[in-house]
N, C-alpha and C positions, 0 to 999 in steps of 0.2 A: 326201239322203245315203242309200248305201244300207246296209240291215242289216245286219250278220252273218250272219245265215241267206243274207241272198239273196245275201252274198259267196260262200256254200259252197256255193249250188242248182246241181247238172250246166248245164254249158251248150246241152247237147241235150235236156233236159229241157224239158216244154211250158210247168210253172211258170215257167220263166227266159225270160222276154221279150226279144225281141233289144234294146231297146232297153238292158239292163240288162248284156247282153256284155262281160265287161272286158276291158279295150286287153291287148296282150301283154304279159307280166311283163317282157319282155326292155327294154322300154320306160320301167320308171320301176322296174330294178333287181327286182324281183319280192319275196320274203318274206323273203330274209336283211336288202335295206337297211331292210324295216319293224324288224326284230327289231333289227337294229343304230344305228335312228334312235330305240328303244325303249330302249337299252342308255344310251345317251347320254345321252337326258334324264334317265334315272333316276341317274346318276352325277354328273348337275349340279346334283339335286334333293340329292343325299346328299351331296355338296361344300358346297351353300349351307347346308344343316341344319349338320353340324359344324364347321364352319369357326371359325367365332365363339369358343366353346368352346376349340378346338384353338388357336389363337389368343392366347389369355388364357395357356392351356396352357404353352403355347412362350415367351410375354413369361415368364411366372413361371421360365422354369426357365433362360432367359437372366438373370434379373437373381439368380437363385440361384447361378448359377454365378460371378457377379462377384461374388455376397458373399463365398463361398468362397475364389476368388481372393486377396480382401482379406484374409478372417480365417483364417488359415492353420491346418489342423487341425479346421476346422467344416466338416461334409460339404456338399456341395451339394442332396446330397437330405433329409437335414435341414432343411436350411433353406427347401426347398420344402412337403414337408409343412406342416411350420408355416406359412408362406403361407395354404396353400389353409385349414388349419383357422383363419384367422382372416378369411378372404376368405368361408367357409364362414358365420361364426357373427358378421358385421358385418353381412349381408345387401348387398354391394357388388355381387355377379354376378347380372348377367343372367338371366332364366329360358331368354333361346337359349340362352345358353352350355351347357345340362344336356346336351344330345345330342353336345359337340363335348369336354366334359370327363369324360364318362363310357368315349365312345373313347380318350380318353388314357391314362386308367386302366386299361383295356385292354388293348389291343392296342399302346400303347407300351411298356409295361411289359415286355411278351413281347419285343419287337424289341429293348428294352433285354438283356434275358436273353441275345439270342442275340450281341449285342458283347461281353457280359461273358466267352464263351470268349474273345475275344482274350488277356485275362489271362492265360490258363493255360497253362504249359509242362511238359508231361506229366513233362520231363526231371528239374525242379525238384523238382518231385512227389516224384520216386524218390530222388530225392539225399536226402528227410528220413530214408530208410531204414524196414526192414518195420518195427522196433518203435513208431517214431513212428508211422506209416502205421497200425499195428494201433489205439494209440491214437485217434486220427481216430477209426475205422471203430465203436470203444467209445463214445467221445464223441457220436456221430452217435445211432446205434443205441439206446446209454442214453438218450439223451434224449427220441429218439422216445417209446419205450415207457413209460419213468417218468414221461412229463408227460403223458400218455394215460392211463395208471394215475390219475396224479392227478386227473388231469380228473372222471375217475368215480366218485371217491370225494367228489369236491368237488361231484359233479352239476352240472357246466360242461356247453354243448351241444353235440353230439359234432363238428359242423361244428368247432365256436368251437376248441375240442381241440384238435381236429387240426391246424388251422392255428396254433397258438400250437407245439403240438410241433414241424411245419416249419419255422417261424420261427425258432426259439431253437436248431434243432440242427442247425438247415443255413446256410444261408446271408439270413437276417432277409425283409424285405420282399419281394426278390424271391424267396423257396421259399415266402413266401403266396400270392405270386400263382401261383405254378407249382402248388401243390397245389389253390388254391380253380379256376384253371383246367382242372384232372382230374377233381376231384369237384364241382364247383359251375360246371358252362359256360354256364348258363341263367340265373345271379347269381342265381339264388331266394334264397339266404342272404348278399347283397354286403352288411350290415350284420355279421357275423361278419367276413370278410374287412376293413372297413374297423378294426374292434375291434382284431383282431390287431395290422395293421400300427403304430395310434396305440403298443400294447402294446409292441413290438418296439423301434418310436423311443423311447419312457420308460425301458424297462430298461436297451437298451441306452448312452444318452447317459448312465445312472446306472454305468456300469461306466468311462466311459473316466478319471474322475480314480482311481475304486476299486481297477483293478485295480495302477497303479503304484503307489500307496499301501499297497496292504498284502501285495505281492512279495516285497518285502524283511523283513518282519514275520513271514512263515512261512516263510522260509530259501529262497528263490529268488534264483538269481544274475537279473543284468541278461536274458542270453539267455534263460533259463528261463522268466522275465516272459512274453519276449516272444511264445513258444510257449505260453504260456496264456493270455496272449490272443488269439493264433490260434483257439484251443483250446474258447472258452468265449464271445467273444463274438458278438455277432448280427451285425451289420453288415459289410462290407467298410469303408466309410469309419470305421465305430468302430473296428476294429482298425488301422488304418493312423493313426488319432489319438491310440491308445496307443502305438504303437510309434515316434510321432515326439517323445513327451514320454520314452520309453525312449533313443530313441538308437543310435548304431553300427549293430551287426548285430542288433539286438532286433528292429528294423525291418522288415528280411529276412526274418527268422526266423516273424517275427509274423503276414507278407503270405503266404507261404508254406503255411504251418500252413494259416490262412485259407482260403487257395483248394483247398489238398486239400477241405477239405468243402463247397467250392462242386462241385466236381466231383460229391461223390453226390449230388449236385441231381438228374440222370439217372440211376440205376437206382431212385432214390426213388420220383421220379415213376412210371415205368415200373411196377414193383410195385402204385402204388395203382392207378394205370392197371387194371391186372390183375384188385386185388381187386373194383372198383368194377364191371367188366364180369360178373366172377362174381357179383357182388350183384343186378345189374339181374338177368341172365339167370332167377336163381335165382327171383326175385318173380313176372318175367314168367309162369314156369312154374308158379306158384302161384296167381296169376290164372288162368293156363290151366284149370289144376282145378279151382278153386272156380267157373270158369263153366261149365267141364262140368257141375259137382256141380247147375247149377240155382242157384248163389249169386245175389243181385241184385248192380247195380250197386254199390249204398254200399258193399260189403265187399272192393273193387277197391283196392290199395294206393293213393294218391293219386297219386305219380309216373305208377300206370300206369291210372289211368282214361282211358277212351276209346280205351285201345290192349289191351286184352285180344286174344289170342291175336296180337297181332303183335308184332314186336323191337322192342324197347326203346331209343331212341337212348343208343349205347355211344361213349363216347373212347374215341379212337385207342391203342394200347397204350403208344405213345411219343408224345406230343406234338408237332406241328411245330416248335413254338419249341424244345423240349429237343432236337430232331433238328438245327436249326442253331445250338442253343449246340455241341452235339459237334463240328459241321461245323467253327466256331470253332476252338476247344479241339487239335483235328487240324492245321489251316491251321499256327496258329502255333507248334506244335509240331513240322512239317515241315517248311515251307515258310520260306525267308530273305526274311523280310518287312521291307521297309527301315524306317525309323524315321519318316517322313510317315502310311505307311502303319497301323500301331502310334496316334499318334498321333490320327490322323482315329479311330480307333475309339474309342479312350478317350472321345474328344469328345463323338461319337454316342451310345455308353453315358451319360455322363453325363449329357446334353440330354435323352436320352429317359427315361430312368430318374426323373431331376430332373421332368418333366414330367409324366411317371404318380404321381410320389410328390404334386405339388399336387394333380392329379387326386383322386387315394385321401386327401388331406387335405380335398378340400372334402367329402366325404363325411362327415368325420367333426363331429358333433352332439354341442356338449359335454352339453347336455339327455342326447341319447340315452346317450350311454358313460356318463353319471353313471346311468342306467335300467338298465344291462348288472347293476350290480350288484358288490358287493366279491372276487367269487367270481374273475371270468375275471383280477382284479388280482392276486388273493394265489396262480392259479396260474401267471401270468406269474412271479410273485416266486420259485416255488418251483422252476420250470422254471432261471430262471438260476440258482438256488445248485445242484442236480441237473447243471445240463450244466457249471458252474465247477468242483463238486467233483469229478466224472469225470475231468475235463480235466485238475486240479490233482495227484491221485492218480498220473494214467497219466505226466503231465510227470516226477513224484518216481520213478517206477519207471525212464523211459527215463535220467534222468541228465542 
C-alpha cells in the first residue's frame, strides 16, 4: 500500500517510480468520492454512537406524552424530566446511551424552541394592549436583574445565576437552554444548566395549586388570576394547568400573557449574545498585552489559554435556533396555516422538547443537586416571589 507522501511525489519526478503511477482520477471518481466515501462513514459512525441514547430518548418522551394524555393538566415535559431523573439515579441506562442522550439535550431542545414559534400570533400579542404589554416587558426585565442582584448577594455562581434569572422570567426550561446555549456552547458548566432546569420544574409545579388558591385571597378577579399567571409563572405547560383549574377565559388570558414573554426569549438572547462577544473580545485583548508585556503563559485567562493573540471563539449574535423560532413566530402569524399543519407542530414541540427534558433529567444527580447547596434553592425561592410580585403589582395597576 502506498504512503501518503508517495500519493503526493510529482509524477515526473525521479523519486516516483513508474511503477507507483496512479491510474487516472477520472477512473475511480478522483478526490471528491474519497472525501465523500469519507463523509459517509463518519455519519454512520455518529448515527451508530447516538442512536441508542436518542432512542431511549424518543421511548421516554412517547410514553410522557401518553401519560399526559391521560392525566389532564400534567405537562408532558414534566413528566419526562422526572423519568430521566429516576432512570438517572436507579442506574437502568446504558453507558452507550451517554452520547445519544446528551444529543437530545441538546440539539432537541433547540428544535423544540424553534416549534414553539408556532404558538405565537403576534396579533394576540397586541390585542393584551401597551399597558399589559408594558407590564410583560417589567416582569421580564425585573426579574432578570433582581434575581442577578440576588444571586450575588447570595454568592450563587454567576453561570448558575443567570440561568435561574432566564428561567423564572422568561419562559422556564427552554430560556435555560437558550441562555446556557449563548453563554455556555462548549457545556463546560452543563452541571449549572442541568441545576436550573431540576429548579425551574420544583418551583414552578409548586405554583400551579398556589397560584388559584391565593387569587382570590388578595382581591383578584377569575381573569386577573389568569394573567398572573401568565405573568409570573415559568413553564408554558404550568401556566396552561393553572388556567385549566381557572377556567372560561382565565385560560386565554393566561396562554396569552404566557407567550408574550416567550417572545423576549429573542432580543434576550441576542443581548447576552452581544455582552458575551464584548467580554471575550475584551480578555482576548488583555491577553494580548500581558503577552506583549513578557507575561508567562499561567497569567493567560483560562478560556483563552493557547489562543493569545488570536479570536476568541464568539456566538453568533443571534442564535440559529432563536433565528428559526422568529421564522416560527412570523409563519404563523402571516401565513393561513390550516389546522393539520398547527397540529403536527404542536406534536413536534412536544416530542422534542419532552425528550430533551428526559435528557436534562438524566443529568440531574440527586448526590450532586443535594452538593449544589441551599443557596441556588432559596434563590430560586426568591426569584418566584420577585417575578410573582412584579407580575402581581403590574396585574393591580392594568385592571
Amino acid at each position: 500500500m502506498r504512503s501518503v507522501n508517495d500519493q503526493t511525489a510529482p509524477l515526473d519526478s525521479p523519486a516516483a517510480p513508474a511503477t507507483q503511477a496512479a491510474p487516472p482520477l477520472a477512473a475511480h471518481g478522483g478526490p471528491t468520492d474519497a472525501r465523500g466515501g469519507r463523509r459517509r462513514h463518519l455519519l454512520a459512525a455518529w448515527t451508530r454512537r447516538i442512536a441508542p441514547g436518542l432512542l431511549i430518548c424518543l421511548a421516554a418522551a412517547g410514553a410522557s406524552y401518553a401519560a399526559g394524555a391521560a392525566l389532564p393538566g400534567v405537562s408532558p415535559m414534566i413528566i419526562a424530566i422526572a423519568l430521566g431523573i429516576v432512570a438517572a439515579n436507579t442506574g437502568v441506562l446504558p453507558r452507550a446511551a451517554t452520547p445519544g442522550i446528551d444529543f437530545s439535550a441538546k440539539k432537541l431542545l433547540r428544535a423544540g424552541i424553534v416549534f414553539l414559534g408556532l404558538q405565537l400570533v403576534l396579533g394576540d400579542i397586541v390585542a393584551l394592549g401597551a399597558p399589559m404589554l408594558a407590564v410583560i416587558v417589567c416582569v421580564v426585565a425585573g426579574g432578570l436583574f433582581g434575581t442577578v442582584a440576588l444571586g450575588r448577594l447570595l454568592k450563587v455562581p454567576t453561570q448558575l445565576t443567570l440561568l435561574i434569572a432566564c428561567g423564572f422570567s422568561i419562559c422556564g426550561a427552554a430560556a435555560v437552554a437558550g441562555a446556557a446555549g449563548v453563554t455556555d456552547p462548549d457545556d463546560e458548566n452543563e452541571q449549572a444548566t442541568v441545576t436550573a432546569v431540576a429548579l425551574v420544574v420544583i418551583f414552578g409545579t409548586i405554583m400551579i395549586p398556589l397560584v388559584p388558591f391565593l387569587g382570590p385571597l388578595i382581591g383578584l378577579t377569575s381573569d386577573q388570576t389568569g394573567m398572573w399567571a401568565g405573568a409570573s409563572i415559568h413553564e408554558i405547560a404550568q401556566v396552561v394547568a393553572v388556567g385549566g383549574i381557572l377556567g372560561g377565559t382565565a385560560l386565554t388570558l393566561a396562554v396569552v400573557v404566557k407567550l408574550a414573554r416567550v417572545l423576549l426569549l429573542a432580543p434576550i438572547m441576542a443581548v447576552l449574545s452581544v455582552r458575551i462577544r464584548r467580554a471575550a473580545r475584551a480578555r482576548a485583548a488583555l491577553a494580548g498585552t500581558q503577552s506583549g508585556a513578557g507575561t508567562d503563559a499561567d497569567s493567560v485567562p483560562a478560556p483563552l489559554e493557547g489562543h493569545a493573540g488570536s479570536q476568541p471563539k464568539l456566538p453568533p449574535i443571534v442564535p440559529p435556533f432563536i433565528i428559526g423560532f422568529l421564522a416560527m413566530v412570523l409563519l404563523r402569524s402571516f401565513a393561513p396555516l390550516p389546522d393539520g399543519v398547527l397540529a403536527t407542530g404542536q406534536l413536534l414541540q412536544t416530542v422534542l422538547l419532552s425528550a430533551a427534558m428526559f435528557g436534562l433529567g438524566c443529568g440531574v444527580r440527586v448526590k450532586s443537586l443535594v452538593q449544589v447547596g441551599f443557596r441556588p434553592f432559596v434563590l430560586a425561592a426568591l426569584a418566584t416571589v420577585l417575578v410573582a410580585a412584579i407580575a402581581y403589582a403590574g396585574v393591580l395597576l392594568v385592571g
